[in-house]
MIDOTI-11409 format. One record per residue (C-alpha): x, y, z; residue in one letter. Coordinates in steps of 0.05 Angstrom, whole numbers. Each point is the difference from the previous one (the first is absolute). Example, Ala and Ser with C-alpha at 12.3 -4.5 7.8 and 13.67 -1.06 7.14 Angstrom:
# residues 2
NODE:x:y:z:type
NODE:246:-90:156:A
NODE:27:69:-13:S
# end
This chain:
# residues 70
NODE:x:y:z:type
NODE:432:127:-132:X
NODE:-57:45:-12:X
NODE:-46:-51:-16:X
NODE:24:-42:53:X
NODE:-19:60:48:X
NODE:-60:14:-29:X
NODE:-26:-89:8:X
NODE:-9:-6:-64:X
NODE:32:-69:-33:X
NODE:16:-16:-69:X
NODE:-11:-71:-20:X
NODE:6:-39:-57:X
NODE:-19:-69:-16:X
NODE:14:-65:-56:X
NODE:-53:-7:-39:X
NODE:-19:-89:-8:X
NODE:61:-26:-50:X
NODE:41:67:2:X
NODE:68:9:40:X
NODE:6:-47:56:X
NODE:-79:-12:2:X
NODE:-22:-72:-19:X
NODE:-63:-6:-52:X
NODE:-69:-13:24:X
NODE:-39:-28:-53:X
NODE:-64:16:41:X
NODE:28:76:3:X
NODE:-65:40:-19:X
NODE:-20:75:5:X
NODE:-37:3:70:X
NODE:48:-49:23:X
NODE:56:50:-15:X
NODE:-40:50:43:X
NODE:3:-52:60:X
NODE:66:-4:-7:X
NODE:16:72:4:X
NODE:-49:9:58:X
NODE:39:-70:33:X
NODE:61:40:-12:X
NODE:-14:63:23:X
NODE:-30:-37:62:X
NODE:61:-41:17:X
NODE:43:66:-1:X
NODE:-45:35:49:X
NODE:-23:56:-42:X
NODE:-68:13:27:X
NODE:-66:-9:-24:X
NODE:13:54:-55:X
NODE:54:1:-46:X
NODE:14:37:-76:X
NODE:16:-40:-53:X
NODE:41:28:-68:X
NODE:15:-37:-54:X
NODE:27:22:-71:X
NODE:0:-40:-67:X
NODE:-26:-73:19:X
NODE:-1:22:67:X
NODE:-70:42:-9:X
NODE:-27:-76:-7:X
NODE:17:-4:77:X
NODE:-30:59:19:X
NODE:-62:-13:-39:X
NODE:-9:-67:39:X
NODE:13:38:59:X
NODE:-49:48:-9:X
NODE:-54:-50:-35:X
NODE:10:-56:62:X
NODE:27:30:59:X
NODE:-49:43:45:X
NODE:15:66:7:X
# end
């Protein structure tokens, strides 16, 4: 509720081949970016968002920060 009160928004994603995600052979690093931005774009979120990621998910947030202008 606090968060909720505060606009802030947890969300979480499928990486390509993982839970109910299909694979994408063509999956790459900047294209992982794109998708986060796509995401975060389709929810709304403005043009800034964070991004945390932990274990495998610091790949993510590299790509983030490598492709996606901030």
């Amino acid at each position: 509720d606090v968060l909720e009160e505060m606009g802030v928004y947890l969300v979480s994603y499928d990486r390509p081949g993982y839970g109910e995600s299909g694979p994408d052979p063509n999956h790459s690093v900047k294209r992982k970016a794109f998708d986060i931005e796509e995401l975060a774009d389709q929810l709304q979120l403005g043009s800034k968002f964070y991004v945390i990621g932990f274990s495998m998910g610091g790949h993510s947030v590299w790509s983030c920060l490598k492709y996606i202008p901030h």
